[in-house]
VOPAGU-2260 file (C-alpha; in pm, 1 decimal, decimal comma):
REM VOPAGU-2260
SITE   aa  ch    i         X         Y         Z
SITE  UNK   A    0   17055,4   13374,8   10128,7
SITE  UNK   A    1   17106,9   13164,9    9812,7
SITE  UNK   A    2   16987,5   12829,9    9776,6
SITE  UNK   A    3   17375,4   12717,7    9708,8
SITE  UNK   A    4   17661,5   12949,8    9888,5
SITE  UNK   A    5   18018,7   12867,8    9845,9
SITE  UNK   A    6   18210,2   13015,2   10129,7
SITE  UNK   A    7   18603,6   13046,7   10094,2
SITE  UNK   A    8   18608,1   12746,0    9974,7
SITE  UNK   A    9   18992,2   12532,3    9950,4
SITE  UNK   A   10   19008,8   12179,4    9812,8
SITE  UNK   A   11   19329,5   12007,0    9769,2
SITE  UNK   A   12   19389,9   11654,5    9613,7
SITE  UNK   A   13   19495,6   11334,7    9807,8
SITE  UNK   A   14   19831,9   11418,0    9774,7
SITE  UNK   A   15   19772,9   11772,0    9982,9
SITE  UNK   A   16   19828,2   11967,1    9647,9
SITE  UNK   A   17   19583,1   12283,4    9656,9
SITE  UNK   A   18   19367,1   12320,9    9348,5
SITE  UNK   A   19   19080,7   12557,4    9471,6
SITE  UNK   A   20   19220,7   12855,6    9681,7
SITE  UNK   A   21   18892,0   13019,3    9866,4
SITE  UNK   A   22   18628,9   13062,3    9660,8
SITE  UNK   A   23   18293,7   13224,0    9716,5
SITE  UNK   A   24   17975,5   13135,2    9469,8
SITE  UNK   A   25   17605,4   13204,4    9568,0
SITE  UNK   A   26   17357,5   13041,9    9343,8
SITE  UNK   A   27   16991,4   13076,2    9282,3
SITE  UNK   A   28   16689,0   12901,7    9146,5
SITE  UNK   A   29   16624,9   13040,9    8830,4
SITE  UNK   A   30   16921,7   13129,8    8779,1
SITE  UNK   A   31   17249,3   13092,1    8515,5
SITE  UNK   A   32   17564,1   13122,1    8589,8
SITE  UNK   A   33   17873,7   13026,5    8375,6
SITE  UNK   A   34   18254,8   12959,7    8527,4
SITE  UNK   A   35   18479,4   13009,9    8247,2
SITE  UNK   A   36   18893,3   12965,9    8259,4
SITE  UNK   A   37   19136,0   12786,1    8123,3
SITE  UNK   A   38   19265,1   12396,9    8125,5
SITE  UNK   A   39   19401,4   12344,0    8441,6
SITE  UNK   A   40   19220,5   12658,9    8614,4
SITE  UNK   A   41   19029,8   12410,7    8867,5
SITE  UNK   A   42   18752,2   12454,3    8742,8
SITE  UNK   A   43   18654,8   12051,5    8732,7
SITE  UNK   A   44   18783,4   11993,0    9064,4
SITE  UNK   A   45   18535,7   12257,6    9206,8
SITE  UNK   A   46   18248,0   12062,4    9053,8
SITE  UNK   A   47   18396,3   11777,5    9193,5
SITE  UNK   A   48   18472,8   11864,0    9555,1
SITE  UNK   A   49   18058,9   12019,5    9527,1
SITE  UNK   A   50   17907,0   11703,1    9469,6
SITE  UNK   A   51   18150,3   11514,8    9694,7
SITE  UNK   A   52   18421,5   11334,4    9474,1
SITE  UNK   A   53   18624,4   11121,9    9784,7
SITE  UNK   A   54   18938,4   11195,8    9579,0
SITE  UNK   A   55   18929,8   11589,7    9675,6
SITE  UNK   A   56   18954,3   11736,6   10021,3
SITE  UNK   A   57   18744,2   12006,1   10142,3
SITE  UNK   A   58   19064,6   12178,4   10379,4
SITE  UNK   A   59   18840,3   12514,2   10436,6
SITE  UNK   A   60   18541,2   12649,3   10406,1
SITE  UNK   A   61   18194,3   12566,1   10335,6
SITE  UNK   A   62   17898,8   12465,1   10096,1
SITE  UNK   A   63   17549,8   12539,7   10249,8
SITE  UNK   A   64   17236,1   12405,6   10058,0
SITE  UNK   A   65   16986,5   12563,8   10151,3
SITE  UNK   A   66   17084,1   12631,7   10477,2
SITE  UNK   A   67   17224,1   12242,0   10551,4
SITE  UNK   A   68   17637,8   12155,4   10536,5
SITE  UNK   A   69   17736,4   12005,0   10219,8
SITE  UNK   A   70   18056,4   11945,9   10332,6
SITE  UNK   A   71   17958,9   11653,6   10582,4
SITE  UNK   A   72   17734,3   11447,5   10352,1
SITE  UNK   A   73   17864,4   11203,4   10098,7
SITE  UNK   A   74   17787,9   11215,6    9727,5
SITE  UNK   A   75   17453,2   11057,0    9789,8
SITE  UNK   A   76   17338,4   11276,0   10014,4
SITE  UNK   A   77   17424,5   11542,7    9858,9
SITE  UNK   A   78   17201,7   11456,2    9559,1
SITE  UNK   A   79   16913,4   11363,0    9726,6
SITE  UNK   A   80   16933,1   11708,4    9878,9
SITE  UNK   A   81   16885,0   11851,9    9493,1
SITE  UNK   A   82   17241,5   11866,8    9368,9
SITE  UNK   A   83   17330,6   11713,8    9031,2
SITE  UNK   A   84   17648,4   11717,2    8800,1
SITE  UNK   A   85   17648,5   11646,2    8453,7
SITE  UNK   A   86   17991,1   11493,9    8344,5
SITE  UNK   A   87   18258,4   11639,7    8093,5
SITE  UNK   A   88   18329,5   11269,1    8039,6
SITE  UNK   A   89   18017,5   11047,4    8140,0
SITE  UNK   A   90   18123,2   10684,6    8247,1
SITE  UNK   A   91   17946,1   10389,4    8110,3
SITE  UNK   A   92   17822,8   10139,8    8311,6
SITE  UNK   A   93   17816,0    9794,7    8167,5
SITE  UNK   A   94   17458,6    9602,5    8270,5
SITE  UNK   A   95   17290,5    9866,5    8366,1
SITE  UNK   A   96   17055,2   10039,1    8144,4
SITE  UNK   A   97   16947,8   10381,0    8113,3
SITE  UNK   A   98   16571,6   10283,4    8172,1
SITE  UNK   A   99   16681,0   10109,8    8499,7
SITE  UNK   A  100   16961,1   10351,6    8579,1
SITE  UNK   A  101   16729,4   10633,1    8560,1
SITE  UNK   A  102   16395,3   10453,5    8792,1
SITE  UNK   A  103   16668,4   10337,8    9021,2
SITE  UNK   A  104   16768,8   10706,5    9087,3
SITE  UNK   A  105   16425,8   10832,2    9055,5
SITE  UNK   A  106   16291,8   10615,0    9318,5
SITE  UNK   A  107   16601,6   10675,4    9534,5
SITE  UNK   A  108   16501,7   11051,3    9557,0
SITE  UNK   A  109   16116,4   10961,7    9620,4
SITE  UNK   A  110   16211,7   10700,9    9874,7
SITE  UNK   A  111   16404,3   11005,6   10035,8
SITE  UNK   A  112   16151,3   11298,7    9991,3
SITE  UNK   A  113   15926,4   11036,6   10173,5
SITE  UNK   A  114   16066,7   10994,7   10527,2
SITE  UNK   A  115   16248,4   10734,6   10406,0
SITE  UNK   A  116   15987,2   10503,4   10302,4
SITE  UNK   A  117   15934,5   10301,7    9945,3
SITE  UNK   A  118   15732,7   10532,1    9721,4
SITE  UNK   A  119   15860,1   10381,9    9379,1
SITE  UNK   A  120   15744,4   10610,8    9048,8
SITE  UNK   A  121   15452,9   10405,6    8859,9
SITE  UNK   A  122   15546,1   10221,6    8555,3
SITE  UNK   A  123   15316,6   10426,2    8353,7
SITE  UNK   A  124   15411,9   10746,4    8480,5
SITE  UNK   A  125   15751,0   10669,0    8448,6
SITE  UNK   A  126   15714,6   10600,6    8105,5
SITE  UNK   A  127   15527,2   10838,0    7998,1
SITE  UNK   A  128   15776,0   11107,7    8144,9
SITE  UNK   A  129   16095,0   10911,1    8019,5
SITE  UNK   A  130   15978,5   10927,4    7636,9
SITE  UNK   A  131   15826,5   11295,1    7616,5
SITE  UNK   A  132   16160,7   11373,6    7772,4
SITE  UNK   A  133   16348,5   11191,1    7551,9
SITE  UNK   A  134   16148,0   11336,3    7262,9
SITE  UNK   A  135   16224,4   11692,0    7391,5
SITE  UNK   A  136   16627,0   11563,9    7371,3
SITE  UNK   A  137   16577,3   11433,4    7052,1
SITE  UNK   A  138   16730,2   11098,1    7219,7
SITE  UNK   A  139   16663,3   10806,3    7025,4
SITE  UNK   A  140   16439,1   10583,2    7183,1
SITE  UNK   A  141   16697,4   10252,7    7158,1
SITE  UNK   A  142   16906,6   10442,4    7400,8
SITE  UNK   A  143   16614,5   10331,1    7664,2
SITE  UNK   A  144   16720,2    9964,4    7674,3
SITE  UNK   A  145   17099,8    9980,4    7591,4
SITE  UNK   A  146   17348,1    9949,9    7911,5
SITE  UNK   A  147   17436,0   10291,8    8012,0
SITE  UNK   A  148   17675,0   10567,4    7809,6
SITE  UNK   A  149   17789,4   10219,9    7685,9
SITE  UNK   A  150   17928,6   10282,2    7306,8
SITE  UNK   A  151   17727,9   10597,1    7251,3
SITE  UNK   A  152   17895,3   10865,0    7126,2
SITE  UNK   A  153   18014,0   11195,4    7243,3
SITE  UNK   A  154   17685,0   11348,5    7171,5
SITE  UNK   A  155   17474,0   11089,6    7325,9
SITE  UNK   A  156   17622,3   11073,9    7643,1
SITE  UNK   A  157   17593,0   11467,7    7700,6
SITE  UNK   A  158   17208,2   11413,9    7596,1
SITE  UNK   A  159   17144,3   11148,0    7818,1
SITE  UNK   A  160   17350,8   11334,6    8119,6
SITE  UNK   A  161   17069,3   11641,7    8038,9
SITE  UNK   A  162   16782,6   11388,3    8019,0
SITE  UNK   A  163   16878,0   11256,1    8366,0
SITE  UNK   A  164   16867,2   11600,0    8467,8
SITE  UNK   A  165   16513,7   11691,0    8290,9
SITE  UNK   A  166   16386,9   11346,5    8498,1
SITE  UNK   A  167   16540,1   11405,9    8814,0
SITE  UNK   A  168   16478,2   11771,7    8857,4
SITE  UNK   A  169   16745,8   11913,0    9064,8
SITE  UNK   A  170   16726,1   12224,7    9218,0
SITE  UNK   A  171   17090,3   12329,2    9172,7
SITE  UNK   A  172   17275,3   12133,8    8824,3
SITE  UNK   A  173   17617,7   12196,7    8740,2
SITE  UNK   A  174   17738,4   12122,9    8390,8
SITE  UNK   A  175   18153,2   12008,7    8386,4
SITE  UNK   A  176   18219,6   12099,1    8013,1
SITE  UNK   A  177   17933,0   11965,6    7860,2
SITE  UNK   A  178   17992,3   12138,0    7546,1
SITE  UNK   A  179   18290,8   11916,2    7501,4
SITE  UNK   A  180   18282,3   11743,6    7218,2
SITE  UNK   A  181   17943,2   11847,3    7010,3
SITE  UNK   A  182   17868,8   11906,2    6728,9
SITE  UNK   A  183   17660,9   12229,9    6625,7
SITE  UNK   A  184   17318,1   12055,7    6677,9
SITE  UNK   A  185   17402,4   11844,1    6990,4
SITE  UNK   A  186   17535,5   12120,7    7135,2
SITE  UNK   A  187   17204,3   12344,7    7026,3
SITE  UNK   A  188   16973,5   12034,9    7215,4
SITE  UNK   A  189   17163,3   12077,5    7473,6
SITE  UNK   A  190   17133,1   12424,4    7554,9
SITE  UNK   A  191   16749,4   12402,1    7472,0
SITE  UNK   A  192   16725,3   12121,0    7719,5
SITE  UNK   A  193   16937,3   12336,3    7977,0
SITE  UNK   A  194   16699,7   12640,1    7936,2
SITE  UNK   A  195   16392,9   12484,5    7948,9
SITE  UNK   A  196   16455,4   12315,8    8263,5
SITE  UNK   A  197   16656,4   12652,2    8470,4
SITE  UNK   A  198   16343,6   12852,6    8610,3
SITE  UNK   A  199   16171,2   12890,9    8957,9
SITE  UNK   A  200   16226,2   12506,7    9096,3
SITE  UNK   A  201   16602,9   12497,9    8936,0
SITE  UNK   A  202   16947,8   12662,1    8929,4
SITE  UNK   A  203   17218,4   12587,6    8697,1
SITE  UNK   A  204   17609,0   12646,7    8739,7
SITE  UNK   A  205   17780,6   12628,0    8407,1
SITE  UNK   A  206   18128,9   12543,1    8349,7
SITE  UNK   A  207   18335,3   12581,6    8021,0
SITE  UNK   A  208   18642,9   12768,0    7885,4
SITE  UNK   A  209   18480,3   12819,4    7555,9
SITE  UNK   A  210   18220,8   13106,4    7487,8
SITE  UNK   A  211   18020,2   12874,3    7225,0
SITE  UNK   A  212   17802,1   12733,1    7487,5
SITE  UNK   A  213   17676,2   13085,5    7606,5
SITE  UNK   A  214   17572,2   13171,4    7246,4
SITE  UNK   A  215   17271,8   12939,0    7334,3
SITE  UNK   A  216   17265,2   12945,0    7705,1
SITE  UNK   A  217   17242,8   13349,8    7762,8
SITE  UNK   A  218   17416,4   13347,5    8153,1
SITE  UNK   A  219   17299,2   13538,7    8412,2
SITE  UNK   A  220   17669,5   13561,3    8587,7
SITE  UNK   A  221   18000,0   13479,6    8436,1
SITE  UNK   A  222   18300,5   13430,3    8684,5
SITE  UNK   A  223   18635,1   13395,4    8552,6
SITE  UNK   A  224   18809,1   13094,2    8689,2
SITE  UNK   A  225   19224,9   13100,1    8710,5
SITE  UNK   A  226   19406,2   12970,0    8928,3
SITE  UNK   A  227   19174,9   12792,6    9144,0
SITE  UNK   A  228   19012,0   13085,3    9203,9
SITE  UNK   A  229   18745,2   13355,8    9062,6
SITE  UNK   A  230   18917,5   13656,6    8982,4
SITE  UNK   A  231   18640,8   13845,6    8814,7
SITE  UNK   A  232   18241,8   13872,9    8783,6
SITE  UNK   A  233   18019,1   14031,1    8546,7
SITE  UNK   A  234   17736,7   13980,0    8330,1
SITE  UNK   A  235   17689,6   13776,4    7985,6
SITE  UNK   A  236   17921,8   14063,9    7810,9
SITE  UNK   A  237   18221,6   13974,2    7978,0
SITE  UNK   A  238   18184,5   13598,5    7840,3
SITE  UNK   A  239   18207,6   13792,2    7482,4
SITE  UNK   A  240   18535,4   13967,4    7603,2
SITE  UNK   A  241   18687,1   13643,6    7714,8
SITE  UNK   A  242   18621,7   13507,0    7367,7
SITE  UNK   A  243   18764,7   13807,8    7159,3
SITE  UNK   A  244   19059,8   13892,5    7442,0
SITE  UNK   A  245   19133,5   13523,7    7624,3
SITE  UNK   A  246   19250,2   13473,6    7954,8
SITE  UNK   A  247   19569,5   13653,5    7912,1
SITE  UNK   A  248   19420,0   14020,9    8109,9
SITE  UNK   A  249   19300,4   13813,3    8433,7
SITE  UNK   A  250   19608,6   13620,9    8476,1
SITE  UNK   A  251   19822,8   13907,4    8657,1
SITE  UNK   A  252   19538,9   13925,5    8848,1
SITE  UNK   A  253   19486,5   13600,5    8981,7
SITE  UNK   A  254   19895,8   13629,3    9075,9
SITE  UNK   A  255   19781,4   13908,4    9263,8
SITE  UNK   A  256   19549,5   13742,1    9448,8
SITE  UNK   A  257   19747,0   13444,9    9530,4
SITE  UNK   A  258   20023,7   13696,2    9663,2
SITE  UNK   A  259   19805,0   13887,0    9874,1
């Protein structure tokens, strides 16, 4: 059994409006795997509906993590149990910054990991961690003190979502369109950051409808993603097909799905 399984999995909006129609996912530690369709696929509201967004119900199915329902524990929960998602669009947060943000959450997992008692990261060791990984992400180190994804630019925020990742060590991280919005050596950080971290203690679930990523991040699994559902699996090559043929092949065959 994978550490993340995805069984016929439907999630509709508040409004009862079905975006994800049964899907099925197992993921791994040390393992890649990239979800690639088109705007307005689903493939957001899957990521969403995984890490517990309030504004999508889960009508069928289920998400096991390592053995324990998903489905029953709020977002929280749900990341203290090793799940993390890295934003297409982060949000700042005014006040807060990311040296606080990030001990905050750190000490939050410990806290958990510990039975529930205080066990808050030492300064020190804290620091020392924070700035080699911010060094790794080529994130300035001003970032540290400035109120969180607050003015930074596109680029920023997606380095700071991956250096939250690199400090909080998830077993399972999905990635909602990270690549959105980089430039050619952002976007080259990024994947570095991605690969160094994905090996025996983590997973990663990547989600994009642009091959450009995947020239940097080599996948393990590619699913095609239309219609709210997956429609086809292969390896890395069929990310290169998508790119020189589009979408346009899978299409009838998502119809097909939905009719049967």
């Amino acid at each position: 059994m994978a550490l993340l399984e995805i069984r016929n999995l439907h999630v509709a909006l508040e409004d009862g409006t079905e975006i994800v129609k049964g899907v099925d996912l197992a993921v791994d530690l040390n393992e890649k795997h990239a979800i690639m369709g088109p705007n307005g696929s689903g493939k957001s509201t899957l990521a969403y509906a995984l890490m517990g967004h309030p504004a999508y119900e889960i009508t069928e199915g289920e998400i096991l993590f390592d053995g324990a329902d998903l489905v029953t524990m709020g977002a929280d929960e749900r990341a203290r149990q090793g799940l993390f998602l890295a934003f297409q669009y982060p949000h700042a947060i005014p006040g807060v910054t990311v040296t606080s943000f990030l001990r905050t959450a750190i000490n939050a997992l410990r806290k958990a990991r510990n039975g529930g008692e205080e066990d808050p990261v030492p300064i020190p060791e804290f620091r020392k961690e924070l700035l080699a990984a911010m060094a790794d992400l080529k994130v300035p180190r001003e970032l540290a003190s400035r109120y969180l994804n607050d003015g930074f630019s596109g680029g920023e925020k997606k380095r700071v979502e991956i250096l939250q990742m690199a400090l909080l060590k998830p077993r399972i991280a999905i990635l909602d369109e990270t690549d959105s919005g980089l430039d050619i050596d952002a976007l080259k950080i990024v994947a570095k950051g991605v690969n160094s971290l994905v090996g025996p203690d983590m997973g990663a679930v990547v989600i994009t409808h642009y091959q450009r990523i995947l020239n940097y991040i080599t996948p393990d699994h590619v699913h095609v993603f239309v219609d709210g559902g997956i429609v086809a699996s292969g390896g890395s090559e069929l990310a290169q097909q998508l790119e020189a043929e589009g979408y346009e092949a899978f299409i009838p065959a998502a119809e097909e799905v939905e009719a049967a």
